[in-house]
LUMMAR-429270 format. One line per 5 residues: number of its first residue (from 1); for each residue z, x, y of N, C-alpha, C. Coordinates in steps of 0.05 Angstrom, whole numbers. Layout:
<bavexs>
NUM> Z,X,Y,Z,X,Y,Z,X,Y; ... .
</bavexs>
This chain:
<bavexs>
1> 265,1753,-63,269,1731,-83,276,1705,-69; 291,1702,-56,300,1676,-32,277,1668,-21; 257,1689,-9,233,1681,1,211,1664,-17; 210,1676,-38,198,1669,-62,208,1634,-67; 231,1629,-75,249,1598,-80,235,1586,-54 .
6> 242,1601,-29,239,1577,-5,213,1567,-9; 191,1585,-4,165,1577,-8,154,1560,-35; 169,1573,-61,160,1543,-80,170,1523,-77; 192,1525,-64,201,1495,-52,184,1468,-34; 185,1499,-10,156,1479,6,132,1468,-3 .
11> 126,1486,-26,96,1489,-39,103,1457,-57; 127,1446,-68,136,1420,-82,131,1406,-64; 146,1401,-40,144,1379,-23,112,1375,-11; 103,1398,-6,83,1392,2,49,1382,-20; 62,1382,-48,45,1379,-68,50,1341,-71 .
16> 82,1338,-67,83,1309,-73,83,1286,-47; 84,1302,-20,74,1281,7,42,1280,5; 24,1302,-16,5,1296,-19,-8,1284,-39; 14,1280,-58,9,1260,-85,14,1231,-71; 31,1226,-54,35,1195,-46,16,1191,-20 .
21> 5,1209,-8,-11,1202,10,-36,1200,-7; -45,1209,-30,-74,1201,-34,-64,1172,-61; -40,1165,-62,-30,1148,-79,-37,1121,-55; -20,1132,-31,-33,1105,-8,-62,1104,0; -71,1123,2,-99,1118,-3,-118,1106,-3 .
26> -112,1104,-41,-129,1095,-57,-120,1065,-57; -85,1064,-53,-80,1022,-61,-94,1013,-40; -97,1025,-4,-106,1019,12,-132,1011,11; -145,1032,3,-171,1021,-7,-188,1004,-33; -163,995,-53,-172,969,-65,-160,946,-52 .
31> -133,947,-34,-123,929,-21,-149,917,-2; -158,928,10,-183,922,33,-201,921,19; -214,914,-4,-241,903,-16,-238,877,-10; -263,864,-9,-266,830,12,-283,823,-23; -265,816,-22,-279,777,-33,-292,759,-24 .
36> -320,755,-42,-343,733,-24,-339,715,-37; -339,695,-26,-336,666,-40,-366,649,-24; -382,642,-43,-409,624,-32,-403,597,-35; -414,584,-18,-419,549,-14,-442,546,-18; -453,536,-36,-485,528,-41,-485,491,-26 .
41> -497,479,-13,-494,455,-6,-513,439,-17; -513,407,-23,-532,399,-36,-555,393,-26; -550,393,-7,-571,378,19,-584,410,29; -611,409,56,-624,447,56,-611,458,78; -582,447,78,-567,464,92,-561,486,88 .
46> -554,514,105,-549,543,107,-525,544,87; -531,564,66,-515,573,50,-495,580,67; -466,570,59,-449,591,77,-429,613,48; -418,623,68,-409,659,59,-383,659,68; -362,656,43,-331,667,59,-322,695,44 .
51> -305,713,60,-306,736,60,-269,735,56; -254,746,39,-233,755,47,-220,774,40; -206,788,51,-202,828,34,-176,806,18; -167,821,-6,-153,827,-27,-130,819,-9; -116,839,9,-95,844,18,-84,804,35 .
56> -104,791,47,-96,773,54,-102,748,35; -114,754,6,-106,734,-10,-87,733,-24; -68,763,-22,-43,758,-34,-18,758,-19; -26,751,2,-3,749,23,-5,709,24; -36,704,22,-32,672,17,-13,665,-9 .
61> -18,682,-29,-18,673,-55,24,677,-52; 28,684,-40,61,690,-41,69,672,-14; 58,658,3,60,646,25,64,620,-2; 46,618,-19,43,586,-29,66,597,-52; 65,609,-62,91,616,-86,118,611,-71 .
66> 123,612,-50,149,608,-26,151,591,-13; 131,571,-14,134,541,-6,140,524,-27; 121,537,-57,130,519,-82,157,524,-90; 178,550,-87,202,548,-92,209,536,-74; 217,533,-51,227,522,-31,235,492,-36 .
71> 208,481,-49,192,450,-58,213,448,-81; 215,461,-88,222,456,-120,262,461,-120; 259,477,-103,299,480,-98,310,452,-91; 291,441,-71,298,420,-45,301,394,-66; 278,398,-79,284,368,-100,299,370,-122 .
76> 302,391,-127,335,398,-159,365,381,-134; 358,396,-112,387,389,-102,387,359,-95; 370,350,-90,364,318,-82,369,304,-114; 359,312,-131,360,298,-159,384,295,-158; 398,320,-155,428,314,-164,443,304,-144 .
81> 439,303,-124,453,286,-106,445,253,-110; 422,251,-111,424,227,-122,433,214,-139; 437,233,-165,449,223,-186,479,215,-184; 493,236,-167,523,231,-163,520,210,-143; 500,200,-130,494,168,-111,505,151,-133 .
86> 487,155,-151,480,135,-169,512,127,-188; 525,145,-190,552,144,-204,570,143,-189; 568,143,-157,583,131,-138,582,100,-138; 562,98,-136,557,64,-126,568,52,-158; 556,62,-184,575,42,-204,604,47,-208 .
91> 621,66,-192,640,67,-187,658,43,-165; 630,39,-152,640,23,-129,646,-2,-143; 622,-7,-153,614,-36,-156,638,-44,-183; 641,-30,-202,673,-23,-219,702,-34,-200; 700,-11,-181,721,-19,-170,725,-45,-160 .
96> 703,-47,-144,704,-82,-124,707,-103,-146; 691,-104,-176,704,-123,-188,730,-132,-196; 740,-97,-204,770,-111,-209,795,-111,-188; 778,-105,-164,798,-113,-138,800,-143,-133; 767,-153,-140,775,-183,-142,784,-198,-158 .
101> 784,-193,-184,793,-198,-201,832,-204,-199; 836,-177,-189,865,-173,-182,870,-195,-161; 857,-197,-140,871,-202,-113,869,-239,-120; 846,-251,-146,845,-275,-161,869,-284,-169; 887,-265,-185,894,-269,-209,930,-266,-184 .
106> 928,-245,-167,950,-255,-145,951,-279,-132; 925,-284,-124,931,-312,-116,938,-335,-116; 927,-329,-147,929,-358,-165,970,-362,-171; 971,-334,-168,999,-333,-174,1020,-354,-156; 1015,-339,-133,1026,-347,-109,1021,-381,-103 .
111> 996,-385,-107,988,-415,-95,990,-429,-111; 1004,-424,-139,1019,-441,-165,1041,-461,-154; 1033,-488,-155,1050,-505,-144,1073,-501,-173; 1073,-505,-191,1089,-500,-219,1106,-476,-212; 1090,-460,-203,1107,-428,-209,1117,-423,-179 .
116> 1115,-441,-162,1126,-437,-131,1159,-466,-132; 1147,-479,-150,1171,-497,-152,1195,-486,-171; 1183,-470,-193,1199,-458,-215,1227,-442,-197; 1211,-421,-178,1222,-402,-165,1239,-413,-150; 1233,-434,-142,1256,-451,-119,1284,-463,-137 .
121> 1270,-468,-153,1297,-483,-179,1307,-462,-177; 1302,-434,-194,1318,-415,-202,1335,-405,-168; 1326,-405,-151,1344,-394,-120,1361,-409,-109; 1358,-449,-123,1373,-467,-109,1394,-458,-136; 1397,-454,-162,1415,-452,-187,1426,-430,-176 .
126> 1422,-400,-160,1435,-378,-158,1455,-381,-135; 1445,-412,-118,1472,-413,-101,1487,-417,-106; 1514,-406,-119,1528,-416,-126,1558,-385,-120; 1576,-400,-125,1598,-384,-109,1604,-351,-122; 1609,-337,-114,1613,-310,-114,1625,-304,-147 .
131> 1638,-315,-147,1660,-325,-174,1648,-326,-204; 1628,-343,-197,1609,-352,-226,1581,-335,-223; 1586,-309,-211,1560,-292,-209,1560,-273,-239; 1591,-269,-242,1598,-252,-266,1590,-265,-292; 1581,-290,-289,1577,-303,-321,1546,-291,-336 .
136> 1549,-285,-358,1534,-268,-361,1507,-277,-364; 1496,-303,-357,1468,-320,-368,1460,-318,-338; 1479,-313,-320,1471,-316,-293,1452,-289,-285; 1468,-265,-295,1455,-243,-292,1437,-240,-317; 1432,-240,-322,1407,-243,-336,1388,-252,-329 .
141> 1395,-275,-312,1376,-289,-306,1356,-270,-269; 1384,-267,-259,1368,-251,-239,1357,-221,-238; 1371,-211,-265,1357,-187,-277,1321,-201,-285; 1319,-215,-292,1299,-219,-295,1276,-233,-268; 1290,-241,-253,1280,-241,-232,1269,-221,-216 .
146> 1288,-205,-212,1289,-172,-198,1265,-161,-217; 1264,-162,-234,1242,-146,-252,1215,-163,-240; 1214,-189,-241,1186,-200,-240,1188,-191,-207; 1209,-200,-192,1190,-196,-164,1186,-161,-156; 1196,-139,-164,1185,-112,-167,1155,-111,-176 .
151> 1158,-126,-204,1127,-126,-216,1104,-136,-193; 1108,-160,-179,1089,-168,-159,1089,-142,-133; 1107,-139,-132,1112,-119,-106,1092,-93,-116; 1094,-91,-143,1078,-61,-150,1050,-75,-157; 1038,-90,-161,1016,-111,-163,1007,-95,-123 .
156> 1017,-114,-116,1012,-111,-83,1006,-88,-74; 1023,-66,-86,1013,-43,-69,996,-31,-87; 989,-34,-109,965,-24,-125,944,-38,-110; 939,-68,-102,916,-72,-85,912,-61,-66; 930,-58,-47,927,-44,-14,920,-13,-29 .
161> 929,1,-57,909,32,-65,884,21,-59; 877,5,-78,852,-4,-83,833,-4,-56; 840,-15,-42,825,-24,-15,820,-4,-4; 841,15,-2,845,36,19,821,49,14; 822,54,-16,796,79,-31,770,66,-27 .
166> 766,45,-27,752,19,-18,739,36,1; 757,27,35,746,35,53,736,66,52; 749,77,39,743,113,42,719,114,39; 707,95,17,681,103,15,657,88,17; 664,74,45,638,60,65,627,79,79 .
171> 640,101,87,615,107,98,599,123,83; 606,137,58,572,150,44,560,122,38; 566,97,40,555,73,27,537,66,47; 546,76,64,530,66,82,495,75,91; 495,105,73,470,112,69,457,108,51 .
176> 464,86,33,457,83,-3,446,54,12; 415,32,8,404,18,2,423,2,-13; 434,-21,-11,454,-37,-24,447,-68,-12; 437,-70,8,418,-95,16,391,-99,16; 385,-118,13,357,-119,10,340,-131,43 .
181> 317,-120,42,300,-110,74,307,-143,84; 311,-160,71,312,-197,90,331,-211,71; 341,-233,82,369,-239,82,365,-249,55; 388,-241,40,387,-245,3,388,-279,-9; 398,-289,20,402,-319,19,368,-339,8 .
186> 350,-327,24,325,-333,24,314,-309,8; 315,-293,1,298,-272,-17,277,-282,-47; 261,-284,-43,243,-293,-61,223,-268,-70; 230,-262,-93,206,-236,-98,183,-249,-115; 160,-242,-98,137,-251,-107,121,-234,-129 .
191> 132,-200,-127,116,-185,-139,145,-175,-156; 153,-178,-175,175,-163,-184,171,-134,-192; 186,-114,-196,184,-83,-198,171,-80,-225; 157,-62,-226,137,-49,-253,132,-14,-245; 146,-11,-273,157,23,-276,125,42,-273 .
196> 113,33,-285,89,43,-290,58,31,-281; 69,13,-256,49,6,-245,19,24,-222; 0,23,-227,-14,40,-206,-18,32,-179; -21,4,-182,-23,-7,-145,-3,-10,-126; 31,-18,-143,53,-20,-125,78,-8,-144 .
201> 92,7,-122,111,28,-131,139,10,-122; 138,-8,-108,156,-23,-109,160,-54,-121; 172,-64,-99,168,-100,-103,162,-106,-82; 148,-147,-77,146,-156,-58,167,-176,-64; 170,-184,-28,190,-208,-16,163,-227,-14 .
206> 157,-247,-15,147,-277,-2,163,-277,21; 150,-274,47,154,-286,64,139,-306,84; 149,-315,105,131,-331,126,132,-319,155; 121,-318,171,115,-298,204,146,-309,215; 151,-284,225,175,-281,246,199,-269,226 .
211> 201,-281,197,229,-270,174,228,-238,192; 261,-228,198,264,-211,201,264,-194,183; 259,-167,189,268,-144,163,282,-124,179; 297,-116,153,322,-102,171,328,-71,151; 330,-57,158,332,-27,142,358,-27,126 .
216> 368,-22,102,368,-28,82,396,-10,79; 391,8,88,412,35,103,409,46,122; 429,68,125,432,72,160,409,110,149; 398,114,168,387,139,159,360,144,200; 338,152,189,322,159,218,296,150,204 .
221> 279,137,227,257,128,215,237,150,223; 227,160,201,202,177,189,179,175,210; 172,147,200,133,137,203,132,112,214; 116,100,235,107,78,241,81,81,241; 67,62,222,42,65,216,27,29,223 .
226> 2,39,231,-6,2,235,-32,4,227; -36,-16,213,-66,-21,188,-67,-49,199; -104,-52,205,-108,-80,211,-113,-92,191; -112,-90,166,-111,-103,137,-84,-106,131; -58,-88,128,-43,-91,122,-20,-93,132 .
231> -23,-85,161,3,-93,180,7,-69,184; 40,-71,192,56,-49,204,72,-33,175; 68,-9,175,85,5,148,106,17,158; 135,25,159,148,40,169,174,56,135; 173,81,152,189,106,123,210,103,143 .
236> 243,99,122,261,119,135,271,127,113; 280,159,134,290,179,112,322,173,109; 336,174,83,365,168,89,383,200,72; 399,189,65,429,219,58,409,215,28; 422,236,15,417,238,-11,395,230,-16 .
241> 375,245,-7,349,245,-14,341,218,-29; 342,204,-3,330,168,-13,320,164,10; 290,154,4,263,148,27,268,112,13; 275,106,43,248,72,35,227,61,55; 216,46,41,183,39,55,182,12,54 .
246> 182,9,75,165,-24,86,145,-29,96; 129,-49,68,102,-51,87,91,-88,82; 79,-88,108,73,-116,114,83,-130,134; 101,-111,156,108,-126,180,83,-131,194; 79,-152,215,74,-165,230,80,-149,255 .
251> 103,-138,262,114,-120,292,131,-113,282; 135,-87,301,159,-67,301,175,-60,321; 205,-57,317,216,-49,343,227,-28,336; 219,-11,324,232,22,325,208,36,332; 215,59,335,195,84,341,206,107,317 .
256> 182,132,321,196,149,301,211,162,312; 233,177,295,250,195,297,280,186,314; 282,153,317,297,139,315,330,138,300; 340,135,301,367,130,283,368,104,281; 363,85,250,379,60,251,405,61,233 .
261> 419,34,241,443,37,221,434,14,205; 457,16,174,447,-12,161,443,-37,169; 431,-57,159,429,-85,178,419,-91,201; 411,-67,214,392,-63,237,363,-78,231; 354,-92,250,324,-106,265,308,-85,263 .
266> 290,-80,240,271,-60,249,235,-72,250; 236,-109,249,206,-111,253,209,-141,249; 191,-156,245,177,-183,233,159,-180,220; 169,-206,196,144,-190,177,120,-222,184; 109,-216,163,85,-235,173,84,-262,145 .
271> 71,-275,152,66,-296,127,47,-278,111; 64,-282,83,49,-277,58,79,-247,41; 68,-220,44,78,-212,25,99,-183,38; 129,-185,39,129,-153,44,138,-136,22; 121,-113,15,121,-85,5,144,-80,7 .
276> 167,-73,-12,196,-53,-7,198,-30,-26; 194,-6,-21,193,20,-37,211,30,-37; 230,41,-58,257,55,-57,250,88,-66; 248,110,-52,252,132,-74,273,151,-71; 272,167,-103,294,190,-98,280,205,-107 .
281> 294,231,-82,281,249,-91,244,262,-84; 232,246,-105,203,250,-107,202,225,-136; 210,220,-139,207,198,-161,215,161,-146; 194,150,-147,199,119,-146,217,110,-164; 235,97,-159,255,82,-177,259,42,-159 .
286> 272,27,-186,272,-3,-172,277,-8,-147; 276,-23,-132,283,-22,-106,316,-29,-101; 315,-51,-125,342,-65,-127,369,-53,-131; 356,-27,-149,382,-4,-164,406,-7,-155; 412,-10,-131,437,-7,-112,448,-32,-109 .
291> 430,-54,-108,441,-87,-106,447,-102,-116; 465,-115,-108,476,-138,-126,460,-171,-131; 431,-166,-125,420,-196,-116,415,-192,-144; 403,-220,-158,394,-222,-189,370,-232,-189; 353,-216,-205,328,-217,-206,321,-208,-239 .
296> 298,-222,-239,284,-215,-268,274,-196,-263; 283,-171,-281,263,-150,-278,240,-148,-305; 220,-142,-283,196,-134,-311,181,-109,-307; 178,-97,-335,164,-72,-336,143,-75,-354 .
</bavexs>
């Protein structure tokens, strides 16, 4: 009876290593059927003939399914990093107003000939002898003093917060486009930005030969490209998935794979027009988004 069990035992295993061996088989052998694909040409050139088994069109077909997720992860996380760019910098530009605002409205305080003479009256009136300190209009009066000069004192150090958080956050600023490619003093846009344009994804500067251009942010330059129609084009890549593009220099003094920082010399542009492209992400957006220069925009 034991003998009997052992052997239908074996007689199982050996019924189902031969159900999965003719199970590999058979996938093996629709895996290896070849696919012809014909080229008919228009001209009496030789028909050509491409051949490929099954098995290596679906190893392509999951090669490209794993570059499109890849594609598609890389720019969700860029979107959103840009976006928190984007609500950084009007954070910034928030803050810097009412730092100046503040550090205005201190000044004006201070450099008050009225309210610098006022203060001197009331300090030359408090000299007075130890004796007549107890009268009670007197303290009042420097109770109220003590209160205003605390108030300025906490004024003061609310600006030095201000600044401090200021500086904290130059350097992500420093990879955010916030100047424009030639000096804002002379900036003349000849081509203003259009959302839905097909020929230019950015704007042009008017310029004349030699105007410097200068990279916009600190990041590594991409591409140096040179067209005898259109000049010199150069990409740099920056933080938070922001590309910009200049095209229409005249010369270049970077190479690729370079590091510039903002405000950096990266060419001469030429007389007539330079190209400035801002993107995030995979989407073109204004060039200006980040700047404070004033311009008519049209779409």
């Amino acid at each position: 009876m034991y003998k009997n069990k052992k052997k239908n035992k074996s007689n199982f295993y050996k019924k189902n290593n031969s159900d999965n061996s003719s199970f590999l088989s058979k996938l093996h052998k629709i895996l290896s059927h070849r696919l012809y694909f014909m080229f008919i040409p228009h001209s009496k050139k030789k028909t050509k003939t491409l051949s490929i088994p099954i098995y290596g069109l679906l190893i392509i077909v999951l090669i490209i399914a794993a570059a499109l997720l890849i594609t598609f992860s890389s720019l969700t996380k860029n979107t959103v990093i840009a976006s928190k760019t984007l609500v950084l910098t009007g954070s910034y530009q928030e803050r810097l107003e009412e730092i100046n605002s503040l550090e205005n409205l201190f000044n004006s305080v201070f450099s008050n000939d009225s309210y610098r003479e006022d203060m001197s009256n009331m300090m030359n009136k408090f000299k007075i002898e130890n004796t007549n300190l107890i009268n009670t209009n007197n303290i009042d009066n420097i109770a109220l003093l003590n209160a205003r000069a605390k108030e300025f004192e906490n004024l003061k150090n609310y600006l030095e917060e201000l600044k401090a958080n200021i500086n904290s956050k130059n350097t992500s600023l420093e990879y955010v486009p916030t100047i424009t490619p030639i000096d804002s003093r002379y900036a003349v846009i000849s081509k203003p930005y259009q959302k839905d344009s097909l020929l230019s994804k950015g704007i042009g500067f008017q310029t004349i030969a030699g105007t410097l251009v200068r990279a916009t942010a600190s990041g590594t330059i991409n591409s140096v490209v040179y067209d005898k129609d259109e000049g010199v084009s150069i990409v740099i890549y920056h933080r938070y998935g922001i590309i910009t593009t200049y095209k229409g220099l005249a010369t270049t003094s970077v190479k690729t794979n370079v590091d510039v920082k903002k405000g950096d010399i990266i060419g001469n542009a030429k007389t007539g027009e330079l190209e400035y492209e801002l993107k995030l992400a995979s989407e073109y957006v204004n060039p200006l988004i980040f700047t404070t220069l004033n311009y008519e925009q049209q779409e």
